[in-house]
Structure formats: structure tokens, C-alpha cells
KEKE-3310 file (N, C-alpha, C; in steps of 0.2 Angstrom, whole numbers, plus 5000, padded with zeros to 4 digits):
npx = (4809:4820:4832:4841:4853:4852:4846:4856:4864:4857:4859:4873:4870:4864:4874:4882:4895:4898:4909:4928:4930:4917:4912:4905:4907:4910:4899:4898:4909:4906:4893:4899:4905:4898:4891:4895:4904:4917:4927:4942:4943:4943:4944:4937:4944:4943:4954:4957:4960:4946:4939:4936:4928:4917:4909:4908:4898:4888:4882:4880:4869:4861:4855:4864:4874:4876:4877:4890:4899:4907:4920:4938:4949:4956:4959:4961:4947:4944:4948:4936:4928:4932:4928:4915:4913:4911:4922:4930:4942:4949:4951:4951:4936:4918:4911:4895:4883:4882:4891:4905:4920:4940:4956:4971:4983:4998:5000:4999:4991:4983:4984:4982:4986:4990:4994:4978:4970:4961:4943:4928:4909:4902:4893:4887:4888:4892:4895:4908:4913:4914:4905:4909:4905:4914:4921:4930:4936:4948:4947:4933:4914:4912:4910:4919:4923:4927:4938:4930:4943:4952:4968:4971:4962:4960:4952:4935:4921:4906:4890:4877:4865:4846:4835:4831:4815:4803:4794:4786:4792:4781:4784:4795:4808:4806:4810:4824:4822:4811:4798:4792:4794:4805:4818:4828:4838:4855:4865:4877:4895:4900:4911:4914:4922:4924:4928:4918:4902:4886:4869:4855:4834:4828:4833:4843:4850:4839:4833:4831:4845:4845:4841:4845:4857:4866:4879:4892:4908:4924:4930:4920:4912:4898:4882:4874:4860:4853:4846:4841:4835:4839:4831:4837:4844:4852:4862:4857:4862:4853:4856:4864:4869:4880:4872:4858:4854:4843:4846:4849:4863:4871:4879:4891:4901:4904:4914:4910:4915:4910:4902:4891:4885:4891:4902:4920:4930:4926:4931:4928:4933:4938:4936:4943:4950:4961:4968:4982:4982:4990:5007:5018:5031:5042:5044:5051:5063:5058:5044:5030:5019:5004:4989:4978:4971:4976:4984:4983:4981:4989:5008:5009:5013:5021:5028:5032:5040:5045:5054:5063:5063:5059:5048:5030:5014:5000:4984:4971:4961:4959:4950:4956:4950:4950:4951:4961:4973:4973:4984:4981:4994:5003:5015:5031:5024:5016:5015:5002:4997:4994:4999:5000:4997:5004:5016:5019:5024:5017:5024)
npy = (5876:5879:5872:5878:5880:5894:5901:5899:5908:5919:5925:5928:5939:5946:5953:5958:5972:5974:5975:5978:5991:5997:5989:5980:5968:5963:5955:5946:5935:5935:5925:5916:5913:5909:5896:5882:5864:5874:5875:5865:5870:5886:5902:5914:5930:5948:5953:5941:5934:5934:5925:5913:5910:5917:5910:5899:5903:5908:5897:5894:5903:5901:5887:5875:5869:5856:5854:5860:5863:5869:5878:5889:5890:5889:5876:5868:5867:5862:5847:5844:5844:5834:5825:5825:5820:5830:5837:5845:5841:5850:5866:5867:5866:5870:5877:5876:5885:5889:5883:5882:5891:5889:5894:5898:5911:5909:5904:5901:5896:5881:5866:5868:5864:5871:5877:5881:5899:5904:5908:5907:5909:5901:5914:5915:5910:5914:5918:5911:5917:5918:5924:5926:5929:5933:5933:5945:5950:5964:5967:5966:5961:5956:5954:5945:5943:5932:5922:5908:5893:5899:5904:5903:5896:5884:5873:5866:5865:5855:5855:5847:5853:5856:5854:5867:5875:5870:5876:5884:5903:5917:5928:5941:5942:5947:5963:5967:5978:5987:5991:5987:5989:5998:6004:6020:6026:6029:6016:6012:6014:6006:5998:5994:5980:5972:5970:5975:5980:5972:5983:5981:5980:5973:5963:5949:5939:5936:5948:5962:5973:5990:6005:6017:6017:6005:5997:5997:6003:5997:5999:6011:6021:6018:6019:6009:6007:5996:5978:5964:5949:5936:5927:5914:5915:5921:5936:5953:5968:5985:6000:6016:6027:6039:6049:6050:6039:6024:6007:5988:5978:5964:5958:5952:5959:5971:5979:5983:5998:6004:6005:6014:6031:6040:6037:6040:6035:6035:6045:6059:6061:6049:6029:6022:6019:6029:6033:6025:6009:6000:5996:5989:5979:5975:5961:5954:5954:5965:5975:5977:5992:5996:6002:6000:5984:5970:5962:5961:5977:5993:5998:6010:6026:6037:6029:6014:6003:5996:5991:5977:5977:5989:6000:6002:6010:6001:6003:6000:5985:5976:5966:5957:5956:5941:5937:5936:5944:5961:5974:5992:6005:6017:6025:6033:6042:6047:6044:6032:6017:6000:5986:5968:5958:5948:5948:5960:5959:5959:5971)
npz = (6033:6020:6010:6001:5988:5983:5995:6005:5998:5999:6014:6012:6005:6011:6021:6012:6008:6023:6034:6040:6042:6045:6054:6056:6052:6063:6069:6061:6063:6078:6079:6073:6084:6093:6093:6101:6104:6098:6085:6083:6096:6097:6097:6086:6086:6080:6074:6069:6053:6043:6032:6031:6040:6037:6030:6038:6048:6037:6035:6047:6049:6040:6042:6038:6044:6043:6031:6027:6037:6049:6050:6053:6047:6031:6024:6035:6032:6019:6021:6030:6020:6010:6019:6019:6006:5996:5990:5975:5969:5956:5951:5936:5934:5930:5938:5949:5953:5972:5976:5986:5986:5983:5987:5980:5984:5980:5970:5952:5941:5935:5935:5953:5969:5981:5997:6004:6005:6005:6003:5997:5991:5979:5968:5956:5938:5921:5904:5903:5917:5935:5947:5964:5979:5996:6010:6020:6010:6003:6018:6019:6015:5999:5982:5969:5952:5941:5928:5921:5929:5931:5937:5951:5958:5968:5970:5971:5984:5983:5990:5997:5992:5995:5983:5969:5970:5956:5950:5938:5933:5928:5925:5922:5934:5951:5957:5970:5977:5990:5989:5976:5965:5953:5959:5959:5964:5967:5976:5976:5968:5952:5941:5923:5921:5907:5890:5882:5888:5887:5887:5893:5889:5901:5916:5909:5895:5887:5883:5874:5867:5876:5866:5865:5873:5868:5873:5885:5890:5895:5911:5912:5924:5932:5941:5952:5956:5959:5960:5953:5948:5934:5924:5924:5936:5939:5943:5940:5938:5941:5932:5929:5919:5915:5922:5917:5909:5909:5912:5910:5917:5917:5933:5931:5926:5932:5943:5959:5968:5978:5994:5999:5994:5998:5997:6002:5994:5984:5966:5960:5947:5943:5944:5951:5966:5975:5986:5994:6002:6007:6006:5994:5986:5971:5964:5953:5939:5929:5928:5921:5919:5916:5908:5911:5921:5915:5902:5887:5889:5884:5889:5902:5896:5904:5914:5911:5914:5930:5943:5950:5968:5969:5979:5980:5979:5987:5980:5974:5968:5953:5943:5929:5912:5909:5922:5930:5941:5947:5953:5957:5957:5966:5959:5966:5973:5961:5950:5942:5940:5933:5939:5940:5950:5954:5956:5965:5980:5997:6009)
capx = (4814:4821:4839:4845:4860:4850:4845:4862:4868:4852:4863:4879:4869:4864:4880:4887:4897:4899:4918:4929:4929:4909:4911:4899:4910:4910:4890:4899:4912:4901:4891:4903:4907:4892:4891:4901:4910:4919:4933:4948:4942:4944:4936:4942:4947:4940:4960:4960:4956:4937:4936:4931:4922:4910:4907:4904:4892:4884:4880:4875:4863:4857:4855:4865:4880:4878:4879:4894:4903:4911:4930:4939:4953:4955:4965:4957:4939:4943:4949:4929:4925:4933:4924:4908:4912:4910:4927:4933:4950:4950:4953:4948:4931:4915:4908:4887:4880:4883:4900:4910:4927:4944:4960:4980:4986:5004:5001:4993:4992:4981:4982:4983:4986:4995:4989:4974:4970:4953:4936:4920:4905:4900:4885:4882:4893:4889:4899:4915:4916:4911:4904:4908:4904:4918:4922:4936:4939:4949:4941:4925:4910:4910:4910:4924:4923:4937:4938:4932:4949:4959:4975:4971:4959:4963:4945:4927:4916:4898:4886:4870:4860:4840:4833:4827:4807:4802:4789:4788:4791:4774:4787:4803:4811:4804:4815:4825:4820:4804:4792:4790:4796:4814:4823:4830:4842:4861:4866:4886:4896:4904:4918:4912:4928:4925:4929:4913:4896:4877:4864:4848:4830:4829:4838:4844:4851:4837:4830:4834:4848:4844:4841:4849:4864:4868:4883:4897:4915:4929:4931:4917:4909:4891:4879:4871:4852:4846:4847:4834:4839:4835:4823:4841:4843:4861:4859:4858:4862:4851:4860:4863:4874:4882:4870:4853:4852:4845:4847:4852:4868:4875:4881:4896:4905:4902:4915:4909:4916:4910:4897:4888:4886:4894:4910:4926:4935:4924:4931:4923:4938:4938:4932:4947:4953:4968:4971:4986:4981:4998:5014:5023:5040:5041:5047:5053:5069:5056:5037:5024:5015:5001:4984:4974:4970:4976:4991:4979:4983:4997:5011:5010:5020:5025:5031:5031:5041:5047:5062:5064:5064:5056:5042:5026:5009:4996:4978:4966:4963:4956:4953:4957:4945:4954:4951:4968:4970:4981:4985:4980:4995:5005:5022:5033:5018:5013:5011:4997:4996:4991:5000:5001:4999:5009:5026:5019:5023:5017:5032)
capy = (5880:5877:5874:5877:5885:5902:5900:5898:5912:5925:5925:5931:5948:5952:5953:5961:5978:5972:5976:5979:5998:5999:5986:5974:5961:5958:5950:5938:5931:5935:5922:5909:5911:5907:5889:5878:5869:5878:5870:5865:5875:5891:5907:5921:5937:5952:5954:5936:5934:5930:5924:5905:5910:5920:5902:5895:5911:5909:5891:5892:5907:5898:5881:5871:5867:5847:5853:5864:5861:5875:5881:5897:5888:5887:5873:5862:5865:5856:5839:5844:5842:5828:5820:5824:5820:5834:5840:5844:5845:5854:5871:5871:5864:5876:5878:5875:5890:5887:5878:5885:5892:5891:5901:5898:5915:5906:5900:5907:5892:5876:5863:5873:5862:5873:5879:5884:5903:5911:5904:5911:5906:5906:5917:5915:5908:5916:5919:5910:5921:5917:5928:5924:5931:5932:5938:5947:5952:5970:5967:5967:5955:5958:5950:5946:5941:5929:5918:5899:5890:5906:5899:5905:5892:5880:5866:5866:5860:5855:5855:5843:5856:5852:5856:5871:5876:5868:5881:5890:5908:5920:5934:5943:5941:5953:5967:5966:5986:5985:5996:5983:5992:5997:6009:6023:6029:6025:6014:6012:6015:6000:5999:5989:5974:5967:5976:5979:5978:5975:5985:5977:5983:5968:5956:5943:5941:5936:5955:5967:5977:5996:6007:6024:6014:5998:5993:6001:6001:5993:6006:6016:6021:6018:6019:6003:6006:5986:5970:5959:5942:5935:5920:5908:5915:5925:5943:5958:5977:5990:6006:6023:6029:6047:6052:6051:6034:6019:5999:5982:5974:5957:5960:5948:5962:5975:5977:5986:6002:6008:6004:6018:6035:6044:6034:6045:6032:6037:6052:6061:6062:6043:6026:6020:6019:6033:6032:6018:6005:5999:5996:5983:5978:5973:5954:5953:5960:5972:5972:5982:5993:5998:6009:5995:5979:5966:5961:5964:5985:5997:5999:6017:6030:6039:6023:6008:5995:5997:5986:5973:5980:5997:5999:6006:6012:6000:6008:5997:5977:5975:5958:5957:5951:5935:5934:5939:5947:5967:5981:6000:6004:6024:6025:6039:6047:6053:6042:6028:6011:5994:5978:5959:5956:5940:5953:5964:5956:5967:5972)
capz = (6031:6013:6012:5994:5986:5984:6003:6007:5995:6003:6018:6011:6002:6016:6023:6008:6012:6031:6035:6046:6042:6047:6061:6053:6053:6072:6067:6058:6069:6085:6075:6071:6090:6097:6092:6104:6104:6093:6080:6088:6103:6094:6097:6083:6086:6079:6074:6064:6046:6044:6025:6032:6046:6035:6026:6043:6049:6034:6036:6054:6049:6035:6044:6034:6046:6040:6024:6024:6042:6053:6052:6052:6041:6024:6026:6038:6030:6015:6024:6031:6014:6010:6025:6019:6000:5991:5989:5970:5969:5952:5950:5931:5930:5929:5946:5949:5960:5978:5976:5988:5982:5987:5981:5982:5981:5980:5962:5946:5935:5934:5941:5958:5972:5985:6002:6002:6010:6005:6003:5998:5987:5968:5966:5947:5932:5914:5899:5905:5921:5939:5952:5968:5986:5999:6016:6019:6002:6004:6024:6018:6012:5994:5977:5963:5948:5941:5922:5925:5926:5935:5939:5956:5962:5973:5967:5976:5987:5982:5995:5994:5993:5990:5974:5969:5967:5950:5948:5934:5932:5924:5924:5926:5943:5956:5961:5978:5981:5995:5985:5971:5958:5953:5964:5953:5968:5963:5980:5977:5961:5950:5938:5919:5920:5902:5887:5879:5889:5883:5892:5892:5895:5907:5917:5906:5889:5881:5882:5869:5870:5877:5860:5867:5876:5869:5875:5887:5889:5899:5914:5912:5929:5934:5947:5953:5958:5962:5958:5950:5947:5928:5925:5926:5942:5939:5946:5935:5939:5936:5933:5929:5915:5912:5926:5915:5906:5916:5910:5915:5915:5921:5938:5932:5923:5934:5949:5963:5968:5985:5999:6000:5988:6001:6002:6001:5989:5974:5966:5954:5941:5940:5945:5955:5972:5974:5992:5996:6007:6007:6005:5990:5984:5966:5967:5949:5938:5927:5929:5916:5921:5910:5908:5914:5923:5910:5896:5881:5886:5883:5894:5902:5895:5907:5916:5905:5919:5935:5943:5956:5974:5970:5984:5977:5987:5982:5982:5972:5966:5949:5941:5921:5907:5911:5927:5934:5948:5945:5957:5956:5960:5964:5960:5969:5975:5958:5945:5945:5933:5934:5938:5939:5958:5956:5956:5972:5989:6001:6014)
cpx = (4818:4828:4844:4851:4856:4850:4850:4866:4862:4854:4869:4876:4869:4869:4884:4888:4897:4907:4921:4932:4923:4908:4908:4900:4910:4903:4892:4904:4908:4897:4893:4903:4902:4890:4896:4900:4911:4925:4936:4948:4943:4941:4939:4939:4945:4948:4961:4959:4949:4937:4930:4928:4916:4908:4903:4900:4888:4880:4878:4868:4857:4853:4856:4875:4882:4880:4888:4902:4905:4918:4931:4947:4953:4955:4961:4949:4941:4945:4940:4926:4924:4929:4916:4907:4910:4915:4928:4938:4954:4948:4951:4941:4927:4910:4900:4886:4879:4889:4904:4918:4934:4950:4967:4983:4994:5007:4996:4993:4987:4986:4983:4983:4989:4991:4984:4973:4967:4948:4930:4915:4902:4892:4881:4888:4888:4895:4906:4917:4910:4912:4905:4909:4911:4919:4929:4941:4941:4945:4934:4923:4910:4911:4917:4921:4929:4934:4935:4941:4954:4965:4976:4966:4960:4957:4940:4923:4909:4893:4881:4865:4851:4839:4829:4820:4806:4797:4790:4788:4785:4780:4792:4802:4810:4810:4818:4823:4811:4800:4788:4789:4803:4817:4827:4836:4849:4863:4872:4886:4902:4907:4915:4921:4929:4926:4922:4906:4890:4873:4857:4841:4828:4832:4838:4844:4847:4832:4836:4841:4844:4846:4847:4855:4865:4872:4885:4903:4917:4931:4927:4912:4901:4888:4875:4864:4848:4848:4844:4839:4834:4833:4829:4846:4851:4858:4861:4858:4857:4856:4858:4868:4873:4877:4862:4850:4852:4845:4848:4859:4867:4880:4891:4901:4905:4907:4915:4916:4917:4903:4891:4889:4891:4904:4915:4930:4932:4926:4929:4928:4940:4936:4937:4950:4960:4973:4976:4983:4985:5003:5017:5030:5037:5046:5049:5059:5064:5049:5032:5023:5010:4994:4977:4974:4970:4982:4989:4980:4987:5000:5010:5019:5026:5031:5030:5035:5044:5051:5060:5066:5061:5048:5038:5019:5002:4987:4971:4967:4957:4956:4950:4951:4946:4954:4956:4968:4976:4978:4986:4987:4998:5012:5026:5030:5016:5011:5006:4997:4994:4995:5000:5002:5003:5017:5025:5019:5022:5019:5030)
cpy = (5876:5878:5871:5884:5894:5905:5904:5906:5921:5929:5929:5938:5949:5955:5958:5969:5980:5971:5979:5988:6001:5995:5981:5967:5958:5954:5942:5933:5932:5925:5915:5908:5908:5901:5887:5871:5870:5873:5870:5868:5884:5896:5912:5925:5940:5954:5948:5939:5929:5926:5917:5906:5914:5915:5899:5897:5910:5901:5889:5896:5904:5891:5874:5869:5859:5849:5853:5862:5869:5874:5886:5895:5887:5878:5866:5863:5862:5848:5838:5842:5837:5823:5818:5821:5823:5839:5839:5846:5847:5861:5876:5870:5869:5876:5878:5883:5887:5883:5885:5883:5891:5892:5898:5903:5914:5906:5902:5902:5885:5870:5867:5868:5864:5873:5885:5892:5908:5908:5911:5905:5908:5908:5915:5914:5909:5918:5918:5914:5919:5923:5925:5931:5930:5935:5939:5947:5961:5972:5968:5960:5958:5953:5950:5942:5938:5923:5910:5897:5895:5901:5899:5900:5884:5872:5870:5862:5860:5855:5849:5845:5853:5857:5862:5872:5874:5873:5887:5898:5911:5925:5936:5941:5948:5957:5966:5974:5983:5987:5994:5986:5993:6003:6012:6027:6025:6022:6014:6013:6008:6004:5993:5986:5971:5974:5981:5976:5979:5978:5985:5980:5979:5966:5950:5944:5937:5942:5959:5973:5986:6002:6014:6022:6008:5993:6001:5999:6001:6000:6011:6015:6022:6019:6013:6007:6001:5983:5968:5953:5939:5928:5912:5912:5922:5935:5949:5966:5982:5997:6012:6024:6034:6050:6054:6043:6028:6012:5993:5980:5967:5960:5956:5952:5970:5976:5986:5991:6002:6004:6008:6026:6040:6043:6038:6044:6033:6042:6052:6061:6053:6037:6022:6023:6025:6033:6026:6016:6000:5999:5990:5985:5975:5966:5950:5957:5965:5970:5977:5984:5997:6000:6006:5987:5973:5964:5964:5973:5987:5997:6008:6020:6034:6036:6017:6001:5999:5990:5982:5979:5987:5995:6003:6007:6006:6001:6004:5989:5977:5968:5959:5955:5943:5931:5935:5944:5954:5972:5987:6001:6014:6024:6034:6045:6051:6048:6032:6024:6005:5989:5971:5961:5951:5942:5958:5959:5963:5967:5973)
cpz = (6025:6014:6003:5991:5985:5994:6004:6005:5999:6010:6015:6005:6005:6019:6018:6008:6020:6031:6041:6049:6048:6053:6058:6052:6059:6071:6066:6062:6077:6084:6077:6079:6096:6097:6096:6104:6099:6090:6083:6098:6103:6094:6093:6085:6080:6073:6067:6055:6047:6038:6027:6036:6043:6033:6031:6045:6048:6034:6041:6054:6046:6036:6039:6039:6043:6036:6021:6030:6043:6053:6051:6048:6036:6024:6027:6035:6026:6018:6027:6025:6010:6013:6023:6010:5997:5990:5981:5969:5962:5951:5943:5929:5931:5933:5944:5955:5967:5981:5981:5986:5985:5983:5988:5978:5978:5973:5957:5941:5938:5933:5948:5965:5980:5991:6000:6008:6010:6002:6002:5995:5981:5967:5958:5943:5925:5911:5902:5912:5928:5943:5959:5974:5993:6005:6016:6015:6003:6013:6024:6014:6005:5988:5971:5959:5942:5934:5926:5923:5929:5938:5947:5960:5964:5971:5974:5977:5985:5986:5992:5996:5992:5985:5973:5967:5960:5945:5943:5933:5927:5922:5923:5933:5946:5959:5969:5979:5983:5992:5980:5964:5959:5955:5958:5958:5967:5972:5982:5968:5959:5944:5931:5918:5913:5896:5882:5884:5889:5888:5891:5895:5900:5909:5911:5899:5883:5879:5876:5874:5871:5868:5861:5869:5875:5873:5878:5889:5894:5903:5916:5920:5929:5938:5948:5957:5962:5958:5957:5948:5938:5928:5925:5931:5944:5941:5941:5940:5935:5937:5932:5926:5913:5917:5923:5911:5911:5910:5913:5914:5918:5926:5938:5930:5924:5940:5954:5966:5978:5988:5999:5993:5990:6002:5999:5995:5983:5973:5958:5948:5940:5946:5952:5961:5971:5979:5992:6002:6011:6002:6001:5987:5978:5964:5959:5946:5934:5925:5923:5919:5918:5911:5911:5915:5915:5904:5890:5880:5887:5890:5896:5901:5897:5913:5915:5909:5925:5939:5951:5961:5975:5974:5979:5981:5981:5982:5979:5970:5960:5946:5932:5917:5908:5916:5933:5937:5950:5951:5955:5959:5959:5965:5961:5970:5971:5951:5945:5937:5938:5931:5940:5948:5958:5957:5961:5976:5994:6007:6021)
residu = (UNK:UNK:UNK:UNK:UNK:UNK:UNK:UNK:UNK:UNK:UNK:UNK:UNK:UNK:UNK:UNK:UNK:UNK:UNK:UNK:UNK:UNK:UNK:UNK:UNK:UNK:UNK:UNK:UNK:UNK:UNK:UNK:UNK:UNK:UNK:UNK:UNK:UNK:UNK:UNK:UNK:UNK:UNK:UNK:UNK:UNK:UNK:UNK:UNK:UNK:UNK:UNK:UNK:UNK:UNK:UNK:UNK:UNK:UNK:UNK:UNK:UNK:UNK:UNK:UNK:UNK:UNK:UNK:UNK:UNK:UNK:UNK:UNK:UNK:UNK:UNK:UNK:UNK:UNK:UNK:UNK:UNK:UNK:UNK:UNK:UNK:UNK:UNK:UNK:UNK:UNK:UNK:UNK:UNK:UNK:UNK:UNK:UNK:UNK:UNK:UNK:UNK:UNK:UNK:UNK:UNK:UNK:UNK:UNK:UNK:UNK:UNK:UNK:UNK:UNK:UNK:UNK:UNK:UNK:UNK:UNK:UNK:UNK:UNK:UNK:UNK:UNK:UNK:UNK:UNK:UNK:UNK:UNK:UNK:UNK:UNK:UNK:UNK:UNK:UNK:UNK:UNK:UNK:UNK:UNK:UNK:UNK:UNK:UNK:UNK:UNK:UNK:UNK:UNK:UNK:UNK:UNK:UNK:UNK:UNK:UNK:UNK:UNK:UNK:UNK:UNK:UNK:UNK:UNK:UNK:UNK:UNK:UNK:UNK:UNK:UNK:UNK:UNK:UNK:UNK:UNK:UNK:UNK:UNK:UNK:UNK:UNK:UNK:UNK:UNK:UNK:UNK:UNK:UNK:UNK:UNK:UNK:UNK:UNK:UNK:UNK:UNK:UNK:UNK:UNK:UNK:UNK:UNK:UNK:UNK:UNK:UNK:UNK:UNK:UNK:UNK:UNK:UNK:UNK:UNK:UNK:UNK:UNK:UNK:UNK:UNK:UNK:UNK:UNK:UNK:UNK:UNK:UNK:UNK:UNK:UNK:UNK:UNK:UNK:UNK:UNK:UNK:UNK:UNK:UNK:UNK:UNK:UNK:UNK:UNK:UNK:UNK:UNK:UNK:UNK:UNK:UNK:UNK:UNK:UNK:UNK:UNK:UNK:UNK:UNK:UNK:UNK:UNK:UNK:UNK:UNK:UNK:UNK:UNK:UNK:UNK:UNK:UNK:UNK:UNK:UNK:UNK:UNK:UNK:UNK:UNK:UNK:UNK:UNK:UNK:UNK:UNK:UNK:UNK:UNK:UNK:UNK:UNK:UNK:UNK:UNK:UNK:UNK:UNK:UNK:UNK:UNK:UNK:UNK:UNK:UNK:UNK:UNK:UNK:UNK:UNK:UNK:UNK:UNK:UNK:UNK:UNK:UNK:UNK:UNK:UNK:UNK:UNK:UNK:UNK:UNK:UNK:UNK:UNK:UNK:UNK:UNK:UNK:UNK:UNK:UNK:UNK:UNK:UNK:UNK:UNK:UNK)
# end
């Protein structure tokens, strides 16, 4: 059995879209629970926060518990890390694939050394932007994607994993759909996070761009079809744009939507979440609110700031071209913008 950062990350696809909507979460703490004894003597609840126990999960699945250690703490796993020496207690360097991540929502600036209080792992870093994998992101397993250097991260741990196959590739990277060809069926819908994105006739940017769809814009929604990984290992999307053109993207600029095709929260008049999921308070004297995730775009006009103490319903989580981490939000259960999570606390 091979135990290298892909391994390790092979585990946490499968998992991906497992929440505590679908139930699919109880797998992953069942899991953790089933190793005894357990940390501190700890058996989580169905009811806790999972994010580090999907860490531990996925290191017991993977059989790499030496590598990684078991906790359901942020917190106390790094002092694990420390033990093992492979803690980095920097927040701005540029993470290797398989670095487990960790994050102090507390603080939005570098050096970031606060408590730590979400954890996952880095899937793939390209162009200034790491992918990572997480449990109990929005109650679900799923991916973000955040700037290197995000003010929001807390430093990483490196595992000593072993070395990947030397073996050279003959080809592209074999599709993940079973058929051995590329699955043309849309499987969930994503959101493009960057402001302009190439669309390639293969994985990886040393393919041409797509002559009928070069590029696509910040916002525009897709359908995601599959994933193929490109010959330096980073995962690409195949899609479906306007509902007739297909392509590849970089999965890194791409933020996931929904689980399924069926799922309610996609609606046909736009790409974001509408439903509130809660409930915020605005934790500043006057906050933007503006037409999208980011400072670079306008304030909206029909509501351009809203004031300290006004509640507002917050219904979706986008993360900026920069990394930063902004709230879909509805104010007076009518008009919808986008702001700075670091000014919603939520009530």
C-alpha cells in the first residue's frame, strides 16, 4: 500500500459532497470513532464540528495515522504536529500538495497566529491560488479556493509522505469517469472565481486554448462534467458552457455550486445560493456592499453600505480573486450583494 500525498488526497474526493444534509458525514466520524483509544478519550458527536476529524478519517482510511495523528481539534492537532516535526508556523509561504491546512477565522492578515479553528488539505496550488479540501466547509466535504499568503491562515503541516512514482507519463491523465472516456453528463454546477478564465482543449496550460470559447468570465455559470488531472498532477474541470460548448478548465478557479444537478439551491436565473442559511449582524460603523465578491467591484446601487447592528440573512460564501473570504448576503428580504465576512458575526 503506497502512502503518498495523492493517496492521502484520493480519500478526501471520495468523500467530496458527504454533509450533514445527505447524512454522509456520519461515515466520517463513525470512522474516526472506531479507532480506540480515541484522543483524550473523545468520542464526537454527530452534533460536533467535524473539520479535523475528517483529517483524522482520512488518515485512518488512508493508513497514514503515523504520518498525520488523530484529533478532532484544531488546536491540539497542531501541538501533534509540532511532535512529529512537521509543523510550519507560517501562514504566508506556498504550500506543497498534501500540506495540511489550518485557518484563524479571528484574523485576516499575515503573520496569523491566533487560535487555530478549521483544518483541511491543499489539493493543488497554480497560479498564486491554492485549492484545498475540507470537511465541514458550509457542513459539507468540499473545496475552497483561497490566494497563497490569505491572511486567514493560521501555517502547515507537512507530512513525510513517500515520493511520488517517477514514472513517466505516455499521455494526458486518464479521466476519473469509469467508461474511459470523458463523461459528457453535467454532474453539479460551478461558479468561475477569477476575473478572466482560459478554456483549454485539455487539462493543463500547456494545451491550446478552446478556438470557439477561449476564455470565460468572473461569475459565469458552468456545468462541471469530470475531472481529469494534468501531467503536473493539479485537477482540471471538464465542462459545459451555455449548455452546448464543452472544454477544460483549472479546477482552481472554478467554485462549486451544488452536489448534484438536481439540487434546489441552483436556480436557473443565477449561479448563487438565494435561500438564507442565517442570520448576521454587521460588526462595523458602514460596510460596502457591492455587485460581487471582492473591493476591485462596484458598490451596489441600489444599496451601496449598510450600518453597524443591521441584521441581514446570509445565504451564500464566495471567496474573492484575492482569496478573501465575502458573504452573499439579503438585506430586508429583498435586496442581495456581497460583503466582507470579517464585518458579519453571525447572531
Amino acid at each position: 500500500m503506497s502512502r503518498t500525498a495523492q493517496d492521502y488526497l484520493k480519500v478526501w474526493r471520495q468523500w467530496i459532497g458527504k454533509s450533514e444534509s445527505n447524512g454522509g458525514f456520519k461515515e466520517i466520524i463513525d470512522l474516526y470513532n472506531s479507532v480506540k483509544p480515541l484522543p483524550l478519550g473523545y468520542q464526537v458527536k454527530y452534533s460536533d464540528e467535524w473539520c479535523d476529524t475528517t483529517v483524522s478519517a482520512a488518515a485512518i482510511k488512508a493508513g497514514m495515522v503515523d504520518l498525520i495523528g488523530r484529533e478532532c481539534g484544531c488546536e491540539r492537532h497542531i501541538k501533534i504536529f509540532i511532535g512529529k516535526g512537521i509543523w510550519i508556523e507560517d501562514g504566508a509561504i506556498t504550500p506543497k500538495v498534501g500540506d495540511i491546512i489550518l485557518y484563524n477565522w479571528d484574523q485576516a492578515y499575515q503573520p496569523n497566529d491566533g487560535f487555530a479553528d478549521h483544518i483541511g488539505v491543499v489539493e493543488s496550488v497554480s497560479a498564486g491560488q491554492i485549492t484545498c479540501i475540507e470537511g465541514n466547509k458550509n457542513e459539507m466535504v468540499a473545496r475552497r479556493v483561497l490566494s497563497i499568503g490569505n491572511g486567514y491562515i493560521r501555517g502547515f503541516a507537512r507530512p513525510v509522505y513517500e515520493a511520488a512514482s517517477s514514472t513517466p507519463s505516455s499521455g494526458p491523465s486518464t479521466p476519473n469517469s469509469g467508461n474511459g472516456g470523458i463523461n459528457k453528463s453535467v454532474a453539479y454546477y460551478g461558479t468561475v472565481n477569477t476575473a478572466v478564465l482560459n478554456v483549454r482543449t485539455w487539462a493543463g496550460v500547456e494545451n491550446p486554448q478552446l478556438k470557439s470559447c477561449p476564455t470565460i468570465k468572473q461569475g459565469t455559470k458552468v456545468g462541471i462534467c469530470d475531472v481529469v488531472n494534468a501531467k503536473d498532477g493539479s485537477p482540471w474541470y471538464y465542462i459545459l458552457i451555455d449548455g452546448k460548448t464543452y472544454g477544460f478548465v483549472s479546477a482552481a478557479y472554478i467554485t462549486r455550486k451544488s452536489s448534484s444537478v438536481s439540487d434546489p439551491t441552483v436556480k436557473d436565473d443565477g449561479v448563487i445560493q438565494k435561500t438564507p442559511i442565517w442570520t448576521g449582524v454587521v460588526t462595523t460603523d458602514a460596510l460596502n456592499v457591492r455587485t460581487w465578491a471582492g473591493t476591485n467591484n462596484p458598490r451596489l446601487q441600489s444599496c451601496p453600505l449598510i450600518y453597524s447592528g443591521k441584521e441581514v440573512d446570509v445565504c451564500d460564501v464566495v471567496n474573492a480573486k484575492d482569496g478573501s473570504r465575502w458573504y452573499y448576503i439579503r438585506i430586508d428580504g429583498k435586496i442581495y450583494g456581497f460583503v466582507h465576512s470579517a464585518y458579519i458575526k453571525r447572531k
